[in-house]
BAFI-3210 file (N, C-alpha, C; in Angstrom, 3 decimals, decimal comma, padded with zeros to 6 digits):
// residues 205
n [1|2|3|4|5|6|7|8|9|10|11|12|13|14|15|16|17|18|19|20|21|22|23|24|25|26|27|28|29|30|31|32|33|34|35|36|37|38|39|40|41|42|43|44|45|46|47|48|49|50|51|52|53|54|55|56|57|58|59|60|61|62|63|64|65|66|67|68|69|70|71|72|73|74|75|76|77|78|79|80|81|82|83|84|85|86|87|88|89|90|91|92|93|94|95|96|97|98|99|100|101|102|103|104|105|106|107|108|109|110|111|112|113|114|115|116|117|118|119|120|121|122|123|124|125|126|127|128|129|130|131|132|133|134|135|136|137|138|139|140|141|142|143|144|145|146|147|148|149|150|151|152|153|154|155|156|157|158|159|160|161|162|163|164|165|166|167|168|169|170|171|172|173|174|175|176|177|178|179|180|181|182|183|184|185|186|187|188|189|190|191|192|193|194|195|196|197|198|199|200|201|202|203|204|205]
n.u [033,947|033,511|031,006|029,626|029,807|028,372|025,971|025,554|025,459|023,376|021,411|021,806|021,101|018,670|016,661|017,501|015,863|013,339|012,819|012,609|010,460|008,171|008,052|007,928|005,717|003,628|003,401|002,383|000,195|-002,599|-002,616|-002,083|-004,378|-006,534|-005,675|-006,305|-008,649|-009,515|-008,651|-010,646|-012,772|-012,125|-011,756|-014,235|-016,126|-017,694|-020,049|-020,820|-023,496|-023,873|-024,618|-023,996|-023,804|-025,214|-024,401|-025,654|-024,752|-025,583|-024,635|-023,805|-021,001|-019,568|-019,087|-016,589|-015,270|-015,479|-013,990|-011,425|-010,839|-010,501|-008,446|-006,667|-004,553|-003,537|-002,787|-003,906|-007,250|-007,647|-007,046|-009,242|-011,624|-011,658|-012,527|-015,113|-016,687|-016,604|-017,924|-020,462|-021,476|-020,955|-019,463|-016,189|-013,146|-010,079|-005,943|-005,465|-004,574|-006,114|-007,691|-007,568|-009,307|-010,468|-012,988|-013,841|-013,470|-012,539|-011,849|-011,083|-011,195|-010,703|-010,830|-010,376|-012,558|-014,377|-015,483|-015,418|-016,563|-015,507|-017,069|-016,782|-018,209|-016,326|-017,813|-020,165|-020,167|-021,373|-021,935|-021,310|-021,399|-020,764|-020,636|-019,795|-020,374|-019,291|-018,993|-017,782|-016,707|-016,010|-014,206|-012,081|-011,261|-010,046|-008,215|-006,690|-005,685|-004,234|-005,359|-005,900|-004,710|-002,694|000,566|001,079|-000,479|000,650|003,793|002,853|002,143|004,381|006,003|004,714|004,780|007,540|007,829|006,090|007,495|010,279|008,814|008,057|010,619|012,044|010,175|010,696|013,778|013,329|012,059|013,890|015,878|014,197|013,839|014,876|013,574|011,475|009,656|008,162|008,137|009,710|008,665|005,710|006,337|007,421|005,510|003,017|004,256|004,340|001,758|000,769|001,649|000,787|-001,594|-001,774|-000,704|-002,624|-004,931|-005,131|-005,121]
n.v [048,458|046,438|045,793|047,553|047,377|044,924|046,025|047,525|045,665|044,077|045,934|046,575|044,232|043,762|046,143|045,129|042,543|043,251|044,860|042,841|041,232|042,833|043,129|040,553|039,686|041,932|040,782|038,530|038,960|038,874|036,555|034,556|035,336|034,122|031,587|030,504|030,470|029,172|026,895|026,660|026,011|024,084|021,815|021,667|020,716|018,525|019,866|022,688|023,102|022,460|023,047|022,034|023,578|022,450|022,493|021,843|021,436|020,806|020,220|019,813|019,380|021,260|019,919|020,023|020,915|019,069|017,190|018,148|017,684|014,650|014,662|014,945|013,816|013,998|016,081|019,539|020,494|021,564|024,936|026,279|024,532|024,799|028,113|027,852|026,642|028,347|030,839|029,762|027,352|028,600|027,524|027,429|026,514|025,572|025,083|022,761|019,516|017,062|013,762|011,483|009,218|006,139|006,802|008,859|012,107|013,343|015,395|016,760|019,248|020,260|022,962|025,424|024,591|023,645|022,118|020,617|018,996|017,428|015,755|014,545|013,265|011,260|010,537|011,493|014,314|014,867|016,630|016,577|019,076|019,751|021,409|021,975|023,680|024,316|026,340|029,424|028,708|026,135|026,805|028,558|026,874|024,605|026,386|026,158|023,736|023,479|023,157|021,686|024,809|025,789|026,263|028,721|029,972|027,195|028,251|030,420|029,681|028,210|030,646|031,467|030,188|030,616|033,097|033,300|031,579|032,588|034,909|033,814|032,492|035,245|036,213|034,292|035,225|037,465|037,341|035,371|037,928|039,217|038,185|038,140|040,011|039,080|036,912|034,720|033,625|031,524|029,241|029,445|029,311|026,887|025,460|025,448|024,034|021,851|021,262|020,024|017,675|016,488|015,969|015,346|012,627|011,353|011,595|011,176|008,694]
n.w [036,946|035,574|036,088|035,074|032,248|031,990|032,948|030,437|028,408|029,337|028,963|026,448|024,983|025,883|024,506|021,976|022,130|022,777|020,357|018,582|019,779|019,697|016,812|016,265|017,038|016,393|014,037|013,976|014,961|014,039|012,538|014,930|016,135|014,588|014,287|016,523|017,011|015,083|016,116|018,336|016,807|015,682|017,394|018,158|016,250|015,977|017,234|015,872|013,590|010,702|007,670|004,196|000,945|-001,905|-005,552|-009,101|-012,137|-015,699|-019,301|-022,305|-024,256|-027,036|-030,293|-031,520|-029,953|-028,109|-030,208|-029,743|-026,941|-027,345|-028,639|-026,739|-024,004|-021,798|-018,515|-017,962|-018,563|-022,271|-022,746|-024,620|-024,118|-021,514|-021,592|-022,874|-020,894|-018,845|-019,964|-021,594|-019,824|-017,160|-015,747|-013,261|-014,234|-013,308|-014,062|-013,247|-013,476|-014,864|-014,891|-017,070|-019,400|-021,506|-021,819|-020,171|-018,931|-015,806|-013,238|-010,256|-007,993|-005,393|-002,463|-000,216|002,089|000,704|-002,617|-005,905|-008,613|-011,856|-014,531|-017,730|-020,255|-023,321|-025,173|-026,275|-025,430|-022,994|-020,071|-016,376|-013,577|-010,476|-007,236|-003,958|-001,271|002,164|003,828|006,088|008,313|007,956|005,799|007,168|008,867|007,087|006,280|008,794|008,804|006,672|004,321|001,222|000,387|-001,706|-003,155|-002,002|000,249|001,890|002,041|003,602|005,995|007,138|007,425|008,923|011,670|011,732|012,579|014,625|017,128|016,788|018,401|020,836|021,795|022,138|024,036|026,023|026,283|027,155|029,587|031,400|031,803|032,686|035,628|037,698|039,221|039,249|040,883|040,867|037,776|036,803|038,426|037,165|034,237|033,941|035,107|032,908|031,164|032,591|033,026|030,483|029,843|031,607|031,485|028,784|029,374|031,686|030,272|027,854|025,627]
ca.u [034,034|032,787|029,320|028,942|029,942|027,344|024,739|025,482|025,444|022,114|020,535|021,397|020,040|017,002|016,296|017,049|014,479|011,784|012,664|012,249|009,570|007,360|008,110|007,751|003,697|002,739|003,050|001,993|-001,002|-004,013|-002,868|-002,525|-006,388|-007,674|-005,396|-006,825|-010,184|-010,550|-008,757|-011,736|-014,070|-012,228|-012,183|-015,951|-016,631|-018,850|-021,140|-021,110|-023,934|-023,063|-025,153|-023,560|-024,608|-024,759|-025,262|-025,063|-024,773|-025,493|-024,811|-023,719|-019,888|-020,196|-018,762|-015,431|-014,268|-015,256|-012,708|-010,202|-010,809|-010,046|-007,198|-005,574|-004,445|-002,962|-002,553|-005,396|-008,355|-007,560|-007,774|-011,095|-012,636|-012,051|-013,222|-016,778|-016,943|-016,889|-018,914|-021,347|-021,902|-020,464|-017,993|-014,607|-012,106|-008,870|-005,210|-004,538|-004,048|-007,731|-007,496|-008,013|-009,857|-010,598|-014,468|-014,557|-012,550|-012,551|-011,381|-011,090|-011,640|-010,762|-010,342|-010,911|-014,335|-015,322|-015,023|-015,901|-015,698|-016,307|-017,099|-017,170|-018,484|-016,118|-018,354|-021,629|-020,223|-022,302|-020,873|-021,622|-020,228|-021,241|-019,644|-020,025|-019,379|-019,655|-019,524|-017,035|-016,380|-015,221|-012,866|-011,346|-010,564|-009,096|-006,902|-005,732|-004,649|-003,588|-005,894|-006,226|-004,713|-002,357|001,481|001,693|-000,611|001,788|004,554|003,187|002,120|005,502|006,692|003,650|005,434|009,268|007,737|005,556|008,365|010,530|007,752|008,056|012,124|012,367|009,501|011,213|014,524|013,073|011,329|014,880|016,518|013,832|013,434|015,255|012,318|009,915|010,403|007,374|008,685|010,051|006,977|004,713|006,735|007,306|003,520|002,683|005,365|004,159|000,348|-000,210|002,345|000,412|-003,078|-001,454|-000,197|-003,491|-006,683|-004,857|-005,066]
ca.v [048,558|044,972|045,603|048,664|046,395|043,642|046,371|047,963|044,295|044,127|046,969|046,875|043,153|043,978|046,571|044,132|041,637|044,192|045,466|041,452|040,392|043,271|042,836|039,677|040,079|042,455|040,142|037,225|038,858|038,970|034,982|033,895|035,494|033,271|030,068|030,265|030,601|028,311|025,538|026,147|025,675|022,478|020,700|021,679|020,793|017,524|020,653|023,381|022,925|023,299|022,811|022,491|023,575|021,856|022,606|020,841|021,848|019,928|020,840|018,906|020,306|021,032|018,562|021,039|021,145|017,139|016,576|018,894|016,647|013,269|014,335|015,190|012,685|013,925|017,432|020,412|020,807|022,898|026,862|026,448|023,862|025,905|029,128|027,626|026,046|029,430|031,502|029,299|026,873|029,547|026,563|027,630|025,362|026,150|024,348|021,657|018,021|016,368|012,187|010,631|007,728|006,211|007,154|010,255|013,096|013,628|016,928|017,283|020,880|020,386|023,622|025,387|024,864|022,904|020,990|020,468|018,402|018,103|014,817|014,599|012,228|011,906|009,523|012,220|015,741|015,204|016,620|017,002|019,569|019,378|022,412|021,779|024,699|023,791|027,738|029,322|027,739|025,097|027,744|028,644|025,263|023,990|026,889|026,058|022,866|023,740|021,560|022,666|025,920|025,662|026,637|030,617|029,193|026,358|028,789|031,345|028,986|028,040|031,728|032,406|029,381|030,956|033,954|032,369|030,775|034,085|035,684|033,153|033,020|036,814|035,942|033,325|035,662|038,994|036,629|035,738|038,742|040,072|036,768|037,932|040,841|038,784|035,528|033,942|033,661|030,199|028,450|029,169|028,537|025,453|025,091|025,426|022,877|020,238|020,535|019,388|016,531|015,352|015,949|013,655|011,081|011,009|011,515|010,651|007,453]
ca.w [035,482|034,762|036,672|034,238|031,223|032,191|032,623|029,071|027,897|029,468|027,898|025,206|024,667|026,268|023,577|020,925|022,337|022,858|019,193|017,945|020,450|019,287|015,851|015,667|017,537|015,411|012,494|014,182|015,674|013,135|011,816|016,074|016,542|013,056|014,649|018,065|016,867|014,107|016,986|018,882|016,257|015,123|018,507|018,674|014,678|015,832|018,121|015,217|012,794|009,042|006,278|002,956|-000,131|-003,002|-006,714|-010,006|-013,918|-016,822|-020,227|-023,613|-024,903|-029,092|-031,647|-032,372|-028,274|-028,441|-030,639|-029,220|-025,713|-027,696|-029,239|-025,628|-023,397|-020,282|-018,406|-017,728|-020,031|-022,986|-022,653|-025,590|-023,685|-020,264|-022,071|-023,188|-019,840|-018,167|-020,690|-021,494|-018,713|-016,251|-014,643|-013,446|-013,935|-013,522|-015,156|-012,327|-014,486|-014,791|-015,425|-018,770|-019,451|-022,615|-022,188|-019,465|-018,316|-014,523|-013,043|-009,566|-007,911|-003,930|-002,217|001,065|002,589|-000,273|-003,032|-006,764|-009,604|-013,543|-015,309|-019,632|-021,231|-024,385|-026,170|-026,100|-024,524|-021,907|-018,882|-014,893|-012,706|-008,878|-006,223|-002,518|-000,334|003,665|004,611|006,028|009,307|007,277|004,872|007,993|009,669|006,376|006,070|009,464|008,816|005,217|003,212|-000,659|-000,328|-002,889|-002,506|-001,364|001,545|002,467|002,459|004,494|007,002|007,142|007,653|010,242|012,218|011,955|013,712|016,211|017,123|017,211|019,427|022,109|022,317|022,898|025,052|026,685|026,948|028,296|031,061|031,583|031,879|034,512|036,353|038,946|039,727|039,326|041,578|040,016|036,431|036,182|038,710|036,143|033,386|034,484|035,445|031,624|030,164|032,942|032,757|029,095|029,985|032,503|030,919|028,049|030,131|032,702|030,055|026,428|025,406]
c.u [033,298|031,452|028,930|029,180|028,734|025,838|024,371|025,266|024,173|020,962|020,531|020,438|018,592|016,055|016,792|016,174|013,651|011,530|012,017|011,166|008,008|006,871|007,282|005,668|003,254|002,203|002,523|000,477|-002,608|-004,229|-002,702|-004,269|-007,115|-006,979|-006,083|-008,105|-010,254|-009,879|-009,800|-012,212|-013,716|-012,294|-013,852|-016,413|-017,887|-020,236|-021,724|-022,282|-023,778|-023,964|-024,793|-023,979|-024,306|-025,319|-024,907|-025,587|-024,791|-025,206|-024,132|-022,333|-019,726|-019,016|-017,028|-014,649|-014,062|-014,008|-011,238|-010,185|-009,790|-009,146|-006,223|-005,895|-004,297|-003,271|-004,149|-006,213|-007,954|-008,141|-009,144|-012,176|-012,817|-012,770|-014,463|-017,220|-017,407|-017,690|-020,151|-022,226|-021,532|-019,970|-016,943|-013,794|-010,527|-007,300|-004,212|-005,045|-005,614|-006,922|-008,569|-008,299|-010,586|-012,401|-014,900|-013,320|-012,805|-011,797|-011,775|-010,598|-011,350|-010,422|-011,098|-012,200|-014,876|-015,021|-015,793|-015,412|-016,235|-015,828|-017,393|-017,162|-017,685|-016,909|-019,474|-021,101|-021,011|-021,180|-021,825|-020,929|-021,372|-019,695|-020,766|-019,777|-020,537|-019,588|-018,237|-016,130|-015,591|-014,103|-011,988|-010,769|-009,746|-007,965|-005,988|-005,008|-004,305|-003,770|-005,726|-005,671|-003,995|-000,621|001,498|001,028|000,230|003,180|004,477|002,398|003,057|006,406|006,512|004,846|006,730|008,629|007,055|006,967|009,569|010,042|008,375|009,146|012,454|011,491|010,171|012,618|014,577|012,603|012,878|015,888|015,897|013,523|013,516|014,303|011,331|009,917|008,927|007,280|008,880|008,962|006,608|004,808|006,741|006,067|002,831|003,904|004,819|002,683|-000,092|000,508|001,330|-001,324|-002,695|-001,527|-001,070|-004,992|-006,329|-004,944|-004,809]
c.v [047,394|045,131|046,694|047,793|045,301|044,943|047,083|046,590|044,158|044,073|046,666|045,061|043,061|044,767|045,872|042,889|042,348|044,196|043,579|041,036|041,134|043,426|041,719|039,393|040,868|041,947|039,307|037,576|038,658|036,891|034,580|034,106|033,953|031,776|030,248|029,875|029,840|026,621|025,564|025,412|024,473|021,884|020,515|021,199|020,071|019,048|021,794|022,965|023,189|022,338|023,060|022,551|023,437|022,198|022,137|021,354|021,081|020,664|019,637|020,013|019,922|020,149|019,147|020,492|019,673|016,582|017,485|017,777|014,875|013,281|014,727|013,836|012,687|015,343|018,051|020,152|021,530|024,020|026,453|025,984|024,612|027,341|028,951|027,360|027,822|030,710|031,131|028,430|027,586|028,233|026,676|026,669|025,774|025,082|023,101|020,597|017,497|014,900|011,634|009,273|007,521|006,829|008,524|010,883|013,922|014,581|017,282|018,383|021,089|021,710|024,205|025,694|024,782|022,145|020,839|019,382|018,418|016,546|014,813|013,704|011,836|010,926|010,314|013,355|016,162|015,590|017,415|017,827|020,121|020,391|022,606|022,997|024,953|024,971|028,383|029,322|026,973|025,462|027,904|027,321|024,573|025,189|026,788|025,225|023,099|023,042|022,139|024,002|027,123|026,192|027,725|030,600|028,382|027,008|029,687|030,901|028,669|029,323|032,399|031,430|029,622|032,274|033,941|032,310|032,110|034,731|034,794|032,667|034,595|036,474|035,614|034,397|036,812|038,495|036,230|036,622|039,272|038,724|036,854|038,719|039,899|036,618|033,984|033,203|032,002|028,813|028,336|029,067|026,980|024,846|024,744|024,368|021,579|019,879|020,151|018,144|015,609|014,871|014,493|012,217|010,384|010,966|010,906|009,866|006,943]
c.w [034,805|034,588|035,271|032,675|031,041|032,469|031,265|028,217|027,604|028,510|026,945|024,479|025,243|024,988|022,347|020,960|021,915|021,490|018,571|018,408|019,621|017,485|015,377|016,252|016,872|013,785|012,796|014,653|015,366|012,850|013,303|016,239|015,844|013,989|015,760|017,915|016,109|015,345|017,872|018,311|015,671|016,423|019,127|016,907|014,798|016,326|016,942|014,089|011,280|007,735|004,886|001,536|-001,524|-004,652|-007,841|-011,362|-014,594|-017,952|-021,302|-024,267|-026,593|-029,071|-031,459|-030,840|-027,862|-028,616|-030,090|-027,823|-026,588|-028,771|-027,847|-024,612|-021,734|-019,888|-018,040|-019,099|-020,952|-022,713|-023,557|-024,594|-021,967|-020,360|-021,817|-021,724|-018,803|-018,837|-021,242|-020,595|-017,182|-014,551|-014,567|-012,664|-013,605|-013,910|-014,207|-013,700|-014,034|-015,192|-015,883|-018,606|-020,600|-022,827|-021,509|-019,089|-016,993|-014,137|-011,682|-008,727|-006,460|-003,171|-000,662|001,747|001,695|-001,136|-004,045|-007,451|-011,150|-014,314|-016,869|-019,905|-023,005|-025,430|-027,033|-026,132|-023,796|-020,818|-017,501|-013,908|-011,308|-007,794|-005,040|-002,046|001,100|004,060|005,008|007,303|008,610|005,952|005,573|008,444|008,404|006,366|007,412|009,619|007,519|003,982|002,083|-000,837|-000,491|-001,846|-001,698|000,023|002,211|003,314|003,439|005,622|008,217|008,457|009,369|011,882|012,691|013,339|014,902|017,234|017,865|018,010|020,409|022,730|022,418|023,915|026,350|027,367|027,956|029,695|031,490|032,157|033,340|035,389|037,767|039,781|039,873|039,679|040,932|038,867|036,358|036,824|037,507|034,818|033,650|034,447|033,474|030,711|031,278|032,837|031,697|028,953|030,634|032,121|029,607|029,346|031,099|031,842|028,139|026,225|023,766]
res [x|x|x|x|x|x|x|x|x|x|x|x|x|x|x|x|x|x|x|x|x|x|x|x|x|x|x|x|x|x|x|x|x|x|x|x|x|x|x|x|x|x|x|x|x|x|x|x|x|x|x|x|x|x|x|x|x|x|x|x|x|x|x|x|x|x|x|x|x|x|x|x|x|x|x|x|x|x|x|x|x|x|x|x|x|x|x|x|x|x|x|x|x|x|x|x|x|x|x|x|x|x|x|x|x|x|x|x|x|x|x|x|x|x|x|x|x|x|x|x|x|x|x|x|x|x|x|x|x|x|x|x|x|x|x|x|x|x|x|x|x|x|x|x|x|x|x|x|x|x|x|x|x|x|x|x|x|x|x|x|x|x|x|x|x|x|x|x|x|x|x|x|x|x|x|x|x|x|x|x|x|x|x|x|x|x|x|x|x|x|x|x|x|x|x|x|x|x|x|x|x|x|x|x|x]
***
């Protein structure tokens, strides 16, 4: 009666792994491909070639948007002065906090696989705006370490991480469960938890 108890036990936790293990791989499987692949391409970044390309706007902001600038102190650019900026000088800014200074208004633009910025002159309305973009080798590799991009990235970094994570304890328990079939199972577990120990501890420094 027990043995039949312990194999309904089993089962039925076997089919709630499977149901979690596969679950949790089908979500994980598109964002593991992009991590695997952009950690190549960062431990090879010095070998990859990447030419980035750079371009730069000038223009002069009217008298009216002037004074709208030097009556603000802190915070994003005003909506007007972001308007003109994108209809006439076709520069998009968007409403992160720029820093004030009694003579210029600096506005940096950092984001993934590149990188802008937007200087005003408030003395003149002269203004410089300069956008980098390294390609997108370098879009990818920042989004894998999570440079610039922005919260809803952060979080579902986060999320990708819970189910990773999830994947590789059902993993871990279905290997478990059949362990006893398969007399190999904990060797080469084992084998994979001691060779990156010892690779640290023999070539790391």
């Amino acid at each position: 009666m027990a043995e039949r108890v312990n194999k309904k036990t089993k089962a039925r936790w076997l089919k709630q792994l499977h149901q979690w293990h596969w679950i949790s791989s089908a979500l994980c499987l598109i964002s593991m491909v992009l991590f695997s692949v952009t950690g190549i391409t960062l431990n090879h970044a010095a070998d990859i070639d990447a030419q980035p390309v750079i371009s730069e706007r000038q223009a002069v902001l009217p008298p009216p948007l002037l004074a709208t600038l030097a009556q603000t102190e802190r915070g994003p650019l005003p909506e007007t002065v972001r308007r003109w900026l994108a209809r006439e000088a076709e520069i998009q800014v968007d409403r992160r906090d720029a820093q004030w200074s009694a003579d210029e208004v600096y506005l940096a633009q950092p984001r993934p696989g590149g990188d802008a910025w937007l200087a005003i002159d408030l003395g003149n309305g002269e203004l410089i705006h300069e956008d980098t973009d390294r390609g997108w080798v370098a879009f990818f590799n920042d989004l894998h370490k999570g440079r610039h991009g922005g919260a809803v990235w952060f979080w579902f970094i986060d999320l990708f991480a819970v189910a990773t994570l999830l994947f590789a304890l059902t993993g871990l328990a279905l290997m478990a469960l059949h362990a006893k079939r398969r007399p190999a199972t904990w060797p080469v577990t084992a084998l994979g938890l001691i060779v990156p120990w010892l690779l640290i501890a023999l070539f790391v420094h």
